[in-house]
C-alpha positions as CSV (number, residue, x, y, z in Angstrom):
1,X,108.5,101.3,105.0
2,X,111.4,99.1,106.2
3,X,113.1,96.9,103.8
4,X,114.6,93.6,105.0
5,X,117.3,91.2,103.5
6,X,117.6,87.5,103.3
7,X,120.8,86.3,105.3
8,X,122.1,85.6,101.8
9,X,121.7,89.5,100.6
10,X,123.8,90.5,104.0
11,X,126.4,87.9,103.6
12,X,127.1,89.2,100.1
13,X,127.2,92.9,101.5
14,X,129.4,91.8,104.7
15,X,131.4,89.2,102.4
16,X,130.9,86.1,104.8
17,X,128.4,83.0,104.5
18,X,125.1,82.9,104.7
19,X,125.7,80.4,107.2
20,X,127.7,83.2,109.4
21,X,124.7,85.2,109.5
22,X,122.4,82.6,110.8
23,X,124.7,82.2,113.3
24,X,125.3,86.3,114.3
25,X,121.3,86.1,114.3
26,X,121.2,83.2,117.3
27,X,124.3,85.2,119.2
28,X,122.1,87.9,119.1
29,X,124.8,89.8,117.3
30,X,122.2,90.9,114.6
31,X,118.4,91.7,115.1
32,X,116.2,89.6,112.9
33,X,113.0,88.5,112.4
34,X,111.3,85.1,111.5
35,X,108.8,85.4,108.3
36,X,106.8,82.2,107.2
37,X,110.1,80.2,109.1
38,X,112.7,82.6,107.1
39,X,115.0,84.7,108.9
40,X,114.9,88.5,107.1
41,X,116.7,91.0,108.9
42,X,116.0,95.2,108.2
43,X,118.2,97.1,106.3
44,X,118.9,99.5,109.1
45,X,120.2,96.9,111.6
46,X,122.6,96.4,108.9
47,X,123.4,100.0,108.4
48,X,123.6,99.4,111.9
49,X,126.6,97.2,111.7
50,X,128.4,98.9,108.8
51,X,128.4,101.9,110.4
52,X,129.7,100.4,114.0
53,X,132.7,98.5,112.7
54,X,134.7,101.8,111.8
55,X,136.1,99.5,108.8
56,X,133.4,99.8,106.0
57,X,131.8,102.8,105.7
58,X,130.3,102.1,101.7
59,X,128.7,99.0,100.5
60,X,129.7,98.3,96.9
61,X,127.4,96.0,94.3
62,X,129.2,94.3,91.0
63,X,126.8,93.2,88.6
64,X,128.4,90.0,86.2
65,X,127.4,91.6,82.9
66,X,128.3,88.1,81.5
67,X,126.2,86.3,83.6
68,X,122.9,88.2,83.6
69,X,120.2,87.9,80.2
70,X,119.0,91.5,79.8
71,X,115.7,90.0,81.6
72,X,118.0,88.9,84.7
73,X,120.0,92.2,84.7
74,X,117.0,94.2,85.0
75,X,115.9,92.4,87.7
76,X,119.2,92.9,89.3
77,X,119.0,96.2,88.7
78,X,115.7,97.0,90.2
79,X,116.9,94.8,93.4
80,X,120.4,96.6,93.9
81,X,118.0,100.4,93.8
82,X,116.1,98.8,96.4
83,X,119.1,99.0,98.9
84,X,119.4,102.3,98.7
């Protein structure tokens, strides 16, 4: 099954603003699709992308220890396995 990311997730993994994926997704730089009036776009288009650009070839996740109640962190957690 194909998992998908919010504009916000792939703005964090391409270090840019949300608002710079919204607009890559009306460029048609990025494939997307419209759920319930939310963009998502899959995980492989941005594989995709990573792969393409010659620059990045890992994505790296940094957890805030600090900011996360063990509740939160798990969450975290379980969200940054799902990328994989």
């Amino acid at each position: 099954m194909e998992r998908y990311l919010t504009p916000g997730e792939v703005a964090e993994i391409f270090g840019m603003s949300r608002s710079g994926v919204i607009k890559w997704i009306r460029e048609g730089k990025i494939k997307a699709i419209e759920i319930n009036c939310r963009w998502r776009i899959p995980y492989s288009e941005v594989e995709r992308l990573l792969s393409g650009s010659g620059k990045v070839k890992q994505v790296a996740i940094y957890v805030s220890f600090i900011k996360y109640t063990k509740r939160r962190f798990g969450e975290a957690i379980k969200r940054i396995k799902g990328l994989g």
